[in-house]
LOZA-748213 format. One record per residue (C-alpha): residue in one letter; x, y, z. Coordinates in steps of 0.25 Angstrom, whole numbers. Last residue first. Layout:
<atoms>
<atom><residuo>A</residuo><east>X</east><north>Y</north><up>Z</up></atom>
...
</atoms>
This chain:
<atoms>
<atom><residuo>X</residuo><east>-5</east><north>-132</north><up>102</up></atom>
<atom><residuo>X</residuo><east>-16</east><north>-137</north><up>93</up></atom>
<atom><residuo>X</residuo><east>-19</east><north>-151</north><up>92</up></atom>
<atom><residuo>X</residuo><east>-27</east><north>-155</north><up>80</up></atom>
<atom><residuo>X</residuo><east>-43</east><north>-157</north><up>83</up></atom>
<atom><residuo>X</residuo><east>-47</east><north>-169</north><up>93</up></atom>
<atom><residuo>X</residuo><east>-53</east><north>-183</north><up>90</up></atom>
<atom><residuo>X</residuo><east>-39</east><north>-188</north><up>91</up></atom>
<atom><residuo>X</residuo><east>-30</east><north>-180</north><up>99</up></atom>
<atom><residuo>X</residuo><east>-29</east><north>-187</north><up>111</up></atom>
<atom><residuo>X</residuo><east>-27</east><north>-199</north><up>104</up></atom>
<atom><residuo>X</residuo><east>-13</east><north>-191</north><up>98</up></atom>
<atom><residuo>X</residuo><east>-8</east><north>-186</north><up>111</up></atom>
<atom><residuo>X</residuo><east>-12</east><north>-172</north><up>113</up></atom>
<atom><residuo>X</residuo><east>-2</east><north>-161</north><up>107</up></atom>
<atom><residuo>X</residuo><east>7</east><north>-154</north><up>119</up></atom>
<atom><residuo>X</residuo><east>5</east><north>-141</north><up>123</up></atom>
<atom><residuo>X</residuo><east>16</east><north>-130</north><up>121</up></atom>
<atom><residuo>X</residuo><east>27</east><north>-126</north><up>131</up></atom>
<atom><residuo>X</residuo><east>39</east><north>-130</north><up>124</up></atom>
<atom><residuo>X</residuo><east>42</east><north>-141</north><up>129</up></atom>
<atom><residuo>X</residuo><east>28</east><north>-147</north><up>128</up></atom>
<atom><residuo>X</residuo><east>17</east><north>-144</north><up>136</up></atom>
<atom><residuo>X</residuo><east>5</east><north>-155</north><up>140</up></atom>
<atom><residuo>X</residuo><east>12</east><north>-167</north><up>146</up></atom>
<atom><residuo>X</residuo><east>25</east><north>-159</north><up>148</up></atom>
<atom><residuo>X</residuo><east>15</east><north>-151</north><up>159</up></atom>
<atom><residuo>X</residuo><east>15</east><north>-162</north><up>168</up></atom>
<atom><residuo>X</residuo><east>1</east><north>-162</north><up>176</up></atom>
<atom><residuo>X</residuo><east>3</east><north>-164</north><up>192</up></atom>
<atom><residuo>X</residuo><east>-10</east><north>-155</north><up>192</up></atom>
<atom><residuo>X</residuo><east>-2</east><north>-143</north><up>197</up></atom>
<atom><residuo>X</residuo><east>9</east><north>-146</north><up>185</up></atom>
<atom><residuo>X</residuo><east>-2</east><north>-144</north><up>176</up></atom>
<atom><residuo>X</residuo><east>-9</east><north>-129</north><up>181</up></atom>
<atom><residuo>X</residuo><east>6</east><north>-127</north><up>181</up></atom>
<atom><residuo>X</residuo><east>8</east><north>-130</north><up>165</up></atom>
<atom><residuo>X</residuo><east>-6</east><north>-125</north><up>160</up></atom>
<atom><residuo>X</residuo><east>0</east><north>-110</north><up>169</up></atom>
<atom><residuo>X</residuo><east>12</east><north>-111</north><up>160</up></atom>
<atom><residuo>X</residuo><east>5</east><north>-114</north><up>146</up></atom>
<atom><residuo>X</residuo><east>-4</east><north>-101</north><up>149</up></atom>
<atom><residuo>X</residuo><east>7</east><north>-94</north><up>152</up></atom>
<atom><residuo>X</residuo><east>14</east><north>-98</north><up>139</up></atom>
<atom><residuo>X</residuo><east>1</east><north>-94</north><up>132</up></atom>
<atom><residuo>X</residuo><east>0</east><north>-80</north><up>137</up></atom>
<atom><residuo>X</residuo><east>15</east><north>-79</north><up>134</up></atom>
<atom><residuo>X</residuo><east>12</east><north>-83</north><up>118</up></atom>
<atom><residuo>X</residuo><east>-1</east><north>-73</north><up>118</up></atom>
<atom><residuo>X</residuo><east>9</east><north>-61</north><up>124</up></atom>
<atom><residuo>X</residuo><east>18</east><north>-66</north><up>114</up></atom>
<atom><residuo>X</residuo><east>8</east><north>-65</north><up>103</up></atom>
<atom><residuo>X</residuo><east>4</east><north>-50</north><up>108</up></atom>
<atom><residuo>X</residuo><east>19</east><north>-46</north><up>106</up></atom>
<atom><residuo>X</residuo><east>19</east><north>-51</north><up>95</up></atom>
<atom><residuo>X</residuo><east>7</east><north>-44</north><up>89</up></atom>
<atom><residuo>X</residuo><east>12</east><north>-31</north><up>96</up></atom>
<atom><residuo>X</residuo><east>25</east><north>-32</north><up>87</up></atom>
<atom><residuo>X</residuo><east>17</east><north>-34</north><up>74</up></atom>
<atom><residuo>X</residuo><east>8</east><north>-23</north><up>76</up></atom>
<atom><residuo>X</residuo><east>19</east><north>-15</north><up>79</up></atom>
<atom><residuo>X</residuo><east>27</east><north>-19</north><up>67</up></atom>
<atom><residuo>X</residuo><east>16</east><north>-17</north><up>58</up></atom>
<atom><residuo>X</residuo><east>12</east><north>-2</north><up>63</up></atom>
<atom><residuo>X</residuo><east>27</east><north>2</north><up>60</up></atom>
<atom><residuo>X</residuo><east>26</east><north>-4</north><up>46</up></atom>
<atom><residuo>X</residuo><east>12</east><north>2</north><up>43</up></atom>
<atom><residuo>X</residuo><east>18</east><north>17</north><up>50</up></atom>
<atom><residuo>X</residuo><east>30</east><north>15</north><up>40</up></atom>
<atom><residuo>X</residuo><east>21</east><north>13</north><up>28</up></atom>
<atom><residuo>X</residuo><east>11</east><north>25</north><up>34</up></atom>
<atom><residuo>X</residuo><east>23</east><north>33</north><up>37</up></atom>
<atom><residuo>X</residuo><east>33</east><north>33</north><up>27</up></atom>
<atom><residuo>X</residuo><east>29</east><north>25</north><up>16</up></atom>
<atom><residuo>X</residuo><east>15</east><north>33</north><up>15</up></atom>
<atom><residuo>X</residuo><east>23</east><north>46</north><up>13</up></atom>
<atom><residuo>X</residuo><east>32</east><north>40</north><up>4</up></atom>
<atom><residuo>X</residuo><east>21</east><north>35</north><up>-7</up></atom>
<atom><residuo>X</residuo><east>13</east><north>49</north><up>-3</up></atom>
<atom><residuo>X</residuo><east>25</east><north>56</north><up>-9</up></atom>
<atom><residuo>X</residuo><east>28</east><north>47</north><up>-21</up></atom>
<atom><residuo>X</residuo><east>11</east><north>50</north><up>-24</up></atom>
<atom><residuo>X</residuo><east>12</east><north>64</north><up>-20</up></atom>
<atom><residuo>X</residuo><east>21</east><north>65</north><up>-33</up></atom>
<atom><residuo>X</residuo><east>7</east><north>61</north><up>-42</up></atom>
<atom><residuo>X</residuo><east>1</east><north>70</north><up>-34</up></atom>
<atom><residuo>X</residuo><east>9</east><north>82</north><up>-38</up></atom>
<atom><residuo>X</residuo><east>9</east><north>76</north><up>-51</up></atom>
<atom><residuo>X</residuo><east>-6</east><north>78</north><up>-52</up></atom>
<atom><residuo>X</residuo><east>-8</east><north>90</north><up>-43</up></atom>
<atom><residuo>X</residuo><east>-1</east><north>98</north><up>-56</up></atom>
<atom><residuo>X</residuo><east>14</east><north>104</north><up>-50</up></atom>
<atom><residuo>X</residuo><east>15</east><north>114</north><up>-64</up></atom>
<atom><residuo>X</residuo><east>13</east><north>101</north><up>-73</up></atom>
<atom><residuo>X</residuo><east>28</east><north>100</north><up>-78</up></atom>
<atom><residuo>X</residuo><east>31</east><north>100</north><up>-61</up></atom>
<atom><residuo>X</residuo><east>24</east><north>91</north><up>-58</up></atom>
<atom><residuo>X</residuo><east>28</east><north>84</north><up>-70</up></atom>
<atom><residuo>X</residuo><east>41</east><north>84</north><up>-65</up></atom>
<atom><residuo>X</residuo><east>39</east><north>78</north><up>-51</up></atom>
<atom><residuo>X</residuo><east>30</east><north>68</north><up>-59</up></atom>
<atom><residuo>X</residuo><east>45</east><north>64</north><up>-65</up></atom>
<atom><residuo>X</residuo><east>55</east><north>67</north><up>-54</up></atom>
<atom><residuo>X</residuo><east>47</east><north>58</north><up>-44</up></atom>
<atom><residuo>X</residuo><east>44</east><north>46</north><up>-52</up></atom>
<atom><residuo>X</residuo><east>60</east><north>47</north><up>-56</up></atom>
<atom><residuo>X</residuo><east>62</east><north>48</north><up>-41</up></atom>
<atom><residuo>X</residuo><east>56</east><north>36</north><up>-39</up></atom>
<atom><residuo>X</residuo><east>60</east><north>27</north><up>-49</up></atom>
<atom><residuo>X</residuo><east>74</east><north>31</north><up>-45</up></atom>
<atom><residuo>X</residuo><east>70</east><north>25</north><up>-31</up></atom>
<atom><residuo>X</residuo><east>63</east><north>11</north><up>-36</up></atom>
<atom><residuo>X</residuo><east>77</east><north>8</north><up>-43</up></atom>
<atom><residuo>X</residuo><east>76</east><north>6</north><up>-58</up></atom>
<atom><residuo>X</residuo><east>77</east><north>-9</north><up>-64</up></atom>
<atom><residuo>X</residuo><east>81</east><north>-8</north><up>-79</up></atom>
<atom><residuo>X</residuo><east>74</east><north>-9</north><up>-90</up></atom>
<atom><residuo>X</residuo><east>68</east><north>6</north><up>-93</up></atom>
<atom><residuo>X</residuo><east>54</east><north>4</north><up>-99</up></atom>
<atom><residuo>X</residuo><east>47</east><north>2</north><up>-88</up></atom>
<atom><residuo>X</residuo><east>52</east><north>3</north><up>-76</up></atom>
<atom><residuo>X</residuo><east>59</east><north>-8</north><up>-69</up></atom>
<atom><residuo>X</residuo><east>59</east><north>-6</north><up>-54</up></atom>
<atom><residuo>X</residuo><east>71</east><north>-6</north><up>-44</up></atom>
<atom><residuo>X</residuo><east>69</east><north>-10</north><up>-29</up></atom>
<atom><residuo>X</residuo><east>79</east><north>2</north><up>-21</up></atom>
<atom><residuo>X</residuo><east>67</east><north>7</north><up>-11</up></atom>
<atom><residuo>X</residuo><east>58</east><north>-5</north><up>-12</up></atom>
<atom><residuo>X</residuo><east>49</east><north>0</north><up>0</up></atom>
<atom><residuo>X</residuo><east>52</east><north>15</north><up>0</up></atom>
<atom><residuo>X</residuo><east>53</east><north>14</north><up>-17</up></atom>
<atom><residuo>X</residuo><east>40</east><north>7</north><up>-17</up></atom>
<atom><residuo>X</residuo><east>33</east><north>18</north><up>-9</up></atom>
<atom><residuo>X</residuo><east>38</east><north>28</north><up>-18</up></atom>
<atom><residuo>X</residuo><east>31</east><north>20</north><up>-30</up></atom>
<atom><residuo>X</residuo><east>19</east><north>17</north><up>-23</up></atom>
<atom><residuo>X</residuo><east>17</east><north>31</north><up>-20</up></atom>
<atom><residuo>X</residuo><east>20</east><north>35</north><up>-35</up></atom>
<atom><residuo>X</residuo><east>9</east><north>26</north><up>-39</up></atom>
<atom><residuo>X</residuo><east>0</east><north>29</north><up>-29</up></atom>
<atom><residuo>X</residuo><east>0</east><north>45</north><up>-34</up></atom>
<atom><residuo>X</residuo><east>0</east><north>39</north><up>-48</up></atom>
<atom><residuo>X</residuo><east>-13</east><north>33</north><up>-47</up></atom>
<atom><residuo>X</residuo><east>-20</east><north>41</north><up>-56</up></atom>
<atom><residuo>X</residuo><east>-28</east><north>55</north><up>-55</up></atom>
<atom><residuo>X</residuo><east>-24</east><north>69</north><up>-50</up></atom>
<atom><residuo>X</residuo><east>-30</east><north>83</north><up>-54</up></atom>
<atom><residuo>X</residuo><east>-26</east><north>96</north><up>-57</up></atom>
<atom><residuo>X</residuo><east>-19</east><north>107</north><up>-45</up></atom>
<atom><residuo>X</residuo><east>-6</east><north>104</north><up>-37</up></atom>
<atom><residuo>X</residuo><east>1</east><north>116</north><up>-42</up></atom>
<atom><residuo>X</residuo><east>-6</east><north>122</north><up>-54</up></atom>
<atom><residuo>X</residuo><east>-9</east><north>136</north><up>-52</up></atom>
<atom><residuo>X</residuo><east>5</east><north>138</north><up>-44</up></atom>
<atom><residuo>X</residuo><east>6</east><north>137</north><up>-30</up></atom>
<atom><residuo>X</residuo><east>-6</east><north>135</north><up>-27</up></atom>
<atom><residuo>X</residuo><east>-7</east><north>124</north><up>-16</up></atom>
<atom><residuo>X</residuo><east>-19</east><north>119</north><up>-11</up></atom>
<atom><residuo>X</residuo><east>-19</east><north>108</north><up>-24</up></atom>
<atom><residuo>X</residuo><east>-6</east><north>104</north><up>-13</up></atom>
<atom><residuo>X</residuo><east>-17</east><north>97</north><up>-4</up></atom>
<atom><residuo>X</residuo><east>-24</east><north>91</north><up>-14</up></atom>
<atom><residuo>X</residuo><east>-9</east><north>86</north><up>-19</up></atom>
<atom><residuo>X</residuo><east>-8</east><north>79</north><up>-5</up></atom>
<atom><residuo>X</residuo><east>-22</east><north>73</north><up>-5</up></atom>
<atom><residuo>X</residuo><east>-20</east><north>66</north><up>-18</up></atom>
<atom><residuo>X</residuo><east>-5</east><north>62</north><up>-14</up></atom>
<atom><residuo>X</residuo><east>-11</east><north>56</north><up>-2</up></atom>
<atom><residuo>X</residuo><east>-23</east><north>50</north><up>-8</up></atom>
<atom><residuo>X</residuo><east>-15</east><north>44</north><up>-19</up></atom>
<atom><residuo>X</residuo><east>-4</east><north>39</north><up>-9</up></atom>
<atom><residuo>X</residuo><east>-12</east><north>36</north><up>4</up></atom>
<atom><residuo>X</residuo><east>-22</east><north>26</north><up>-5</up></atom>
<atom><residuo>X</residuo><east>-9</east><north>19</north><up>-11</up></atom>
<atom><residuo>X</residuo><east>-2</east><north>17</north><up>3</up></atom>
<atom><residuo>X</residuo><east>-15</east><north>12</north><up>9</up></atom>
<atom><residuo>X</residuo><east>-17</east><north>2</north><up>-2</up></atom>
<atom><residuo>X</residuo><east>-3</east><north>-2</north><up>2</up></atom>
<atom><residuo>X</residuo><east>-6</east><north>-4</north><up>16</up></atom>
<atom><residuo>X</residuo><east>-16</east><north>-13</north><up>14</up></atom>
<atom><residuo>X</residuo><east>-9</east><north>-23</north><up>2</up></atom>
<atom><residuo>X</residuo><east>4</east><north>-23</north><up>11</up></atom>
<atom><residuo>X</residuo><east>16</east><north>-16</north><up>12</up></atom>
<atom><residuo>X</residuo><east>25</east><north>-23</north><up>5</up></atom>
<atom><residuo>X</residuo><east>18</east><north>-30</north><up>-6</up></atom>
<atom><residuo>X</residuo><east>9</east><north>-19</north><up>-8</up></atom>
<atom><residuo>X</residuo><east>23</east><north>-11</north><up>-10</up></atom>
<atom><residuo>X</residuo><east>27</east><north>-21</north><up>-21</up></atom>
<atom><residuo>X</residuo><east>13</east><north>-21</north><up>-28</up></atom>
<atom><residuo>X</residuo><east>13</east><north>-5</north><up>-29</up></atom>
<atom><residuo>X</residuo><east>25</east><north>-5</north><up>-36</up></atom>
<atom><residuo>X</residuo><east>21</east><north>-16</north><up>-48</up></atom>
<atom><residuo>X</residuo><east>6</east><north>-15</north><up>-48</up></atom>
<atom><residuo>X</residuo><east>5</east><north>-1</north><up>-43</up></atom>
<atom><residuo>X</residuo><east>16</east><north>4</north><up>-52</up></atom>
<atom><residuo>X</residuo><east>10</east><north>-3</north><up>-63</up></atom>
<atom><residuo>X</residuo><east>-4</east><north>4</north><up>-60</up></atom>
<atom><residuo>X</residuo><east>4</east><north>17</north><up>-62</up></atom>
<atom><residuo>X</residuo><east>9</east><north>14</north><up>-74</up></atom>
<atom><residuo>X</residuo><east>-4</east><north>9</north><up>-81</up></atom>
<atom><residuo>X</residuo><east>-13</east><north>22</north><up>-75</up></atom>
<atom><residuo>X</residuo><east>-2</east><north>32</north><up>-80</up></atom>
<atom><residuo>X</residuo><east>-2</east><north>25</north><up>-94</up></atom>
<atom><residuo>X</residuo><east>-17</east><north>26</north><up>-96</up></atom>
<atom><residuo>X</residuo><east>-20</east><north>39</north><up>-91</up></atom>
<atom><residuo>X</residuo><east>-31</east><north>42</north><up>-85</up></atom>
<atom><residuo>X</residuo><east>-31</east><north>37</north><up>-71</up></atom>
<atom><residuo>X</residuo><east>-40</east><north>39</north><up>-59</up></atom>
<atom><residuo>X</residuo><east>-37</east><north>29</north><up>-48</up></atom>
<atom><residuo>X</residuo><east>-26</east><north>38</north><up>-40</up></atom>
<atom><residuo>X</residuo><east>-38</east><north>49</north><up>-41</up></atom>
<atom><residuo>X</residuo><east>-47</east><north>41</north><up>-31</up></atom>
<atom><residuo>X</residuo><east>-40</east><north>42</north><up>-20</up></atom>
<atom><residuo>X</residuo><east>-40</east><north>59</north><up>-17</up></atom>
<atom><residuo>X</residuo><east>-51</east><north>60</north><up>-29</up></atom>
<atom><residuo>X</residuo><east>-60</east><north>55</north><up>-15</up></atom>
<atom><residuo>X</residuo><east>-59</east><north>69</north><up>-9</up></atom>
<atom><residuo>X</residuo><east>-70</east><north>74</north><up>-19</up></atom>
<atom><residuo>X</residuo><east>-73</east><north>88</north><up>-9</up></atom>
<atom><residuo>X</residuo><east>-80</east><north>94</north><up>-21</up></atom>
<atom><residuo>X</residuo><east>-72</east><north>107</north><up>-22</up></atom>
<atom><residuo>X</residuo><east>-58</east><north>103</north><up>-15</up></atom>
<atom><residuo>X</residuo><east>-58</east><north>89</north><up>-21</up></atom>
<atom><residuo>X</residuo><east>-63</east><north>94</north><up>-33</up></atom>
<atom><residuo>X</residuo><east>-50</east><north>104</north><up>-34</up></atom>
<atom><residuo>X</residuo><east>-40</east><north>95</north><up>-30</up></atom>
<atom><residuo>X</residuo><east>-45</east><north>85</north><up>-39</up></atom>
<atom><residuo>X</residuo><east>-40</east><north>71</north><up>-39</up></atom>
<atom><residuo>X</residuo><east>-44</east><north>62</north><up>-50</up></atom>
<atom><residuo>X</residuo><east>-59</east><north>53</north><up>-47</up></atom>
<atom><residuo>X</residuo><east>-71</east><north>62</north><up>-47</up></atom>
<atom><residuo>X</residuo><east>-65</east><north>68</north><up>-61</up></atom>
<atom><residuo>X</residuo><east>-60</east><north>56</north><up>-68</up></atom>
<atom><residuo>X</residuo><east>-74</east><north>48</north><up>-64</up></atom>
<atom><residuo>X</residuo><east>-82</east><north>56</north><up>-70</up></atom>
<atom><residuo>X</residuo><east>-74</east><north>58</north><up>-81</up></atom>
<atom><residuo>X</residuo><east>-74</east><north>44</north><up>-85</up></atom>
<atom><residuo>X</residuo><east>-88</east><north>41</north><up>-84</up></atom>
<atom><residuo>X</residuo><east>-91</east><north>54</north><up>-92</up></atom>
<atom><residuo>X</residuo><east>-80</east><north>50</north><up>-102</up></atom>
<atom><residuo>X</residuo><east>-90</east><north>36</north><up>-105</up></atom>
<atom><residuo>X</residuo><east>-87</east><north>36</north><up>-119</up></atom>
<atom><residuo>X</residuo><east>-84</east><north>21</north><up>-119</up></atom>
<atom><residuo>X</residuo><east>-66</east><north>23</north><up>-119</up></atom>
<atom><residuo>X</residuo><east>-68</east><north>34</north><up>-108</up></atom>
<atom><residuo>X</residuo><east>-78</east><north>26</north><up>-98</up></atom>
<atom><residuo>X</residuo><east>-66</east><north>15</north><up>-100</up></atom>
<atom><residuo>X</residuo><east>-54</east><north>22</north><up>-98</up></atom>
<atom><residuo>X</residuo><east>-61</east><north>27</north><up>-85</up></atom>
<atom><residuo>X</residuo><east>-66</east><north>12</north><up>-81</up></atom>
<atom><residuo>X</residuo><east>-53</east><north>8</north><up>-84</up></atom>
<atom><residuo>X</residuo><east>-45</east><north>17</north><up>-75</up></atom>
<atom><residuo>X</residuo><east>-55</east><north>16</north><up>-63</up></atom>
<atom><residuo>X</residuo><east>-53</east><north>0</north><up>-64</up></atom>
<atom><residuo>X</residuo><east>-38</east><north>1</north><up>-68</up></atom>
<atom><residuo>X</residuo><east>-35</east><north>9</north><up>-54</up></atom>
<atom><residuo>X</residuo><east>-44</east><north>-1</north><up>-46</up></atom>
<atom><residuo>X</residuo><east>-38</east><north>-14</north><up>-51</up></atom>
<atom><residuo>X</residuo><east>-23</east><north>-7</north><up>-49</up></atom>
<atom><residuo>X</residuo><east>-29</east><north>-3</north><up>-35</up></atom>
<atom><residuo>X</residuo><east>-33</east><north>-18</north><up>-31</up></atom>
<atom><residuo>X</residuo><east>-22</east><north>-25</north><up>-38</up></atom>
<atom><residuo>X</residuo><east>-12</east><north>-15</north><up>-29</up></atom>
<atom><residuo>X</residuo><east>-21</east><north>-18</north><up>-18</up></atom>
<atom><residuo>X</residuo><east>-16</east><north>-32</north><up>-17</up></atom>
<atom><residuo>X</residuo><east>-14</east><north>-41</north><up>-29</up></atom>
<atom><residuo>X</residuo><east>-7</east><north>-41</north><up>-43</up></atom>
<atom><residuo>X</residuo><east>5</east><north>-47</north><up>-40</up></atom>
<atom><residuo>X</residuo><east>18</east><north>-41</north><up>-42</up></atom>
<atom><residuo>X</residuo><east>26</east><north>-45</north><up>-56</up></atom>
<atom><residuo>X</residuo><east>39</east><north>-47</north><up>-48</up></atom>
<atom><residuo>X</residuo><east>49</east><north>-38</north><up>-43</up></atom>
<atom><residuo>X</residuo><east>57</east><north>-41</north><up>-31</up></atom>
<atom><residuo>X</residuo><east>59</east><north>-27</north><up>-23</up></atom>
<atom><residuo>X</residuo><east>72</east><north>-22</north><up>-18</up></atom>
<atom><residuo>X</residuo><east>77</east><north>-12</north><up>-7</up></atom>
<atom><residuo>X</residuo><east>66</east><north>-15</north><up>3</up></atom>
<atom><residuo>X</residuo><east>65</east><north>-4</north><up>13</up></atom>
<atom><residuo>X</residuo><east>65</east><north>-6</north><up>29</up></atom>
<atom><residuo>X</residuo><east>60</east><north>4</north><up>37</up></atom>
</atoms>
């Protein structure tokens, strides 16, 4: 599989299903901002606690649907701005490459992927706190992209803000990595970091066999395409063959109708008028 190891940078354009999820992100965002801001905290609430990623209220109430619809909860200003830049600036790159369906597909596999693997571990008690709490944000998607990113772009460098210089797409990796790898650990292995890791894990996952599945699919479907337009070509030689006996047999010269490469000759110009364009 071939990886890229450079990426032009440019402001992306603001299309695709990366416009469509940013635009759904900050619609949920404002309208929880905005219930808070007007005294509406019940509005709020209601939609906090039927939206985040519960292990406990999906095992006791069966709401299955926090498994997608936790990565469009956010509370904290900040963590919402930088993981919307990611999707705008990262996420607009790998749309580019692998296409507006398939990227939506990605996104979707990496929050319910993450959310269902960290539901999973909430089975786990290893400690009073291992994988236990709720999730909410995009972050999940966010690493996902990131990871993907690097297996695409694997040595492009990015700027990150405030440091000057251009840093390899791989260091920003690990460093993604070592940092939520250490508030896990700070916050006793809580489900949200757990899933917040998930996300770089579903990101690699995804690249290796769905990415690579797409890939394999595409060139099949593009080699049984040609295939059937040779077939259609040959058909049409046949055809062209049989025209040119059935000819020959009424004292007919082929060369009157066929050029040398096989293909009808145009009308003569009197013949044409009164008559649509001449198609060969």
């Amino acid at each position: 599989m071939r990886r890229d190891s450079s990426v032009q940078f440019g402001f992306p354009r603001f299309t695709g299903n990366v416009r469509n999820l940013i635009l759904a992100n900050t619609a949920v965002f404002v309208v929880l901002l905005l219930a808070r801001a007007f005294g509406q905290g019940h509005v709020s609430d209601w939609i906090f606690s039927r939206g985040i990623f519960n292990p406990e209220a999906v095992k006791q109430a069966g709401w299955i649907w926090q498994f997608l619809t936790y990565g469009f909860i956010h509370v904290d200003p900040l963590n919402f701005l930088f993981s919307m830049l990611a999707l705008f600036f990262l996420g607009s790159a790998v749309e580019s490459r692998i296409g507006k369906k398939l990227f939506l597909e990605f996104y979707l596999f990496a929050l319910i992927g993450a959310g269902l693997a960290g539901f999973l571990l909430s089975f786990i008690h290893i400690t009073p706190q291992f994988a236990q709490g709720a999730v909410y944000g995009s972050g999940p998607a966010a690493n996902a992209i990131l990871m993907m990113f690097f297996l695409l772009f694997r040595d492009a460098p990015i700027m990150v803000f405030p440091i000057p210089i251009p840093i390899p797409v791989k260091y920003i990796v690990i460093f993604t990595a070592a940092v939520e790898g250490a508030y896990l650990l700070l916050s006793q292995f809580s489900l949200f970091f757990m899933v917040q890791l998930l996300g770089l894990g579903a990101g690699y996952a995804w690249y290796k066999f769905a990415w690579r599945r797409a890939k394999t699919s595409g060139a099949i479907e593009s080699r049984i395409a040609a295939i059937r337009n040779a077939y259609y070509r040959w058909k049409r030689r046949r055809a062209a063959r049989k025209f040119k006996v059935y000819m020959s047999m009424h004292q007919h010269d082929p060369k009157q109708y066929f050029d040398e490469y096989g293909n009808f000759r145009p009308p003569d110009e009197d013949d044409k008028k009164g008559r649509g364009g001449w198609v060969n």
